[in-house]
N, C-alpha and C positions, 0 to 999 in steps of 0.2 A: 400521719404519713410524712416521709423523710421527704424533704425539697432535697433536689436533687442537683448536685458541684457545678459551680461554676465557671472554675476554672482552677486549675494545676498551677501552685507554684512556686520557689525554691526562696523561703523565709530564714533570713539570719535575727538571730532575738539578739538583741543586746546586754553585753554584760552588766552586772546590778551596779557595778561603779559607774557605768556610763548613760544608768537610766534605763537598765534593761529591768525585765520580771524581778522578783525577790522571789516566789517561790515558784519553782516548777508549772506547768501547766499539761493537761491532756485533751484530749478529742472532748469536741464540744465548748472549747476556751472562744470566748467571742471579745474582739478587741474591734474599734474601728479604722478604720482603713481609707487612707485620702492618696486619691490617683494624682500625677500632673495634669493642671492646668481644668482640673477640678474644685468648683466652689465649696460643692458638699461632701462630708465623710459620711462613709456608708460602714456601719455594722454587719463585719463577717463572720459567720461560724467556720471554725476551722477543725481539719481531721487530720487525725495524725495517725500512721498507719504504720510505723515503725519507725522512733521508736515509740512505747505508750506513754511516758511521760519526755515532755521536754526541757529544759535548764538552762538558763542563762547563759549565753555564748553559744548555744547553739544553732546549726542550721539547715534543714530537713526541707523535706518536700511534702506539700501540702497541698488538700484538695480542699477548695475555699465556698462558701458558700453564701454570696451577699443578699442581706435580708432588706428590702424593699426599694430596691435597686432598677427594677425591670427597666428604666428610662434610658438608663444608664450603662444594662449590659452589651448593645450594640457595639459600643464607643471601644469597648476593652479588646484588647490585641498580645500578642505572643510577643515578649521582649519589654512589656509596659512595666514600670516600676511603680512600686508604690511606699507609704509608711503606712506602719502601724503604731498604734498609740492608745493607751488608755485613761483612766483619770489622771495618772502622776505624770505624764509626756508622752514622748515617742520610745517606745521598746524594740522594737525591730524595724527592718525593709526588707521586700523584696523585690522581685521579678516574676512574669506571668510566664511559666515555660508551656503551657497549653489551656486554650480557650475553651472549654464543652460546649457540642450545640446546643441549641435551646429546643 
């Protein structure tokens, strides 16, 4: 069974010279994700709904889906920014443009 979005939000990747992706990504890409004035990074699956792959410098809107977060989804708000980052650094940030209820 799919878990189901957590929230909506408008992700810029960075470009490969600046420490963005090297190749492409699609729905299902899990990178972790640290809010402000948050201790811990939380692991998000992310879905990409147009377009099917995404590239380096791009920046799309995106329904996010954080895996073992429950403590944590209360705190999250419309305008909250975050990074994303995987083993090599930080590859993207965004913005939270809509919260799902729970």
């Amino acid at each position: 069974m799919k878990k189901p979005s957590h929230f909506k939000a408008l992700i810029h990747y960075n470009l490969t010279e600046k420490g963005g992706i090297v190749n492409p990504v699609s729905t299902g890409f899990r990178a972790s994700f640290q809010f402000p004035f948050e201790l811990q990074t939380y692991i998000g699956s992310q879905n990409f709904e147009d377009p099917e792959l995404i590239f380096a410098g791009d920046s799309v809107a995106v329904d996010v889906t954080l895996v073992n977060a429950e403590s944590f989804l209360s705190k999250l708000y419309t305008g909250m920014d975050f990074e994303i980052s995987d083993n090599s650094g930080v590859i993207g940030n965004g913005v939270i443009w809509e919260v799902y209820p729970r």
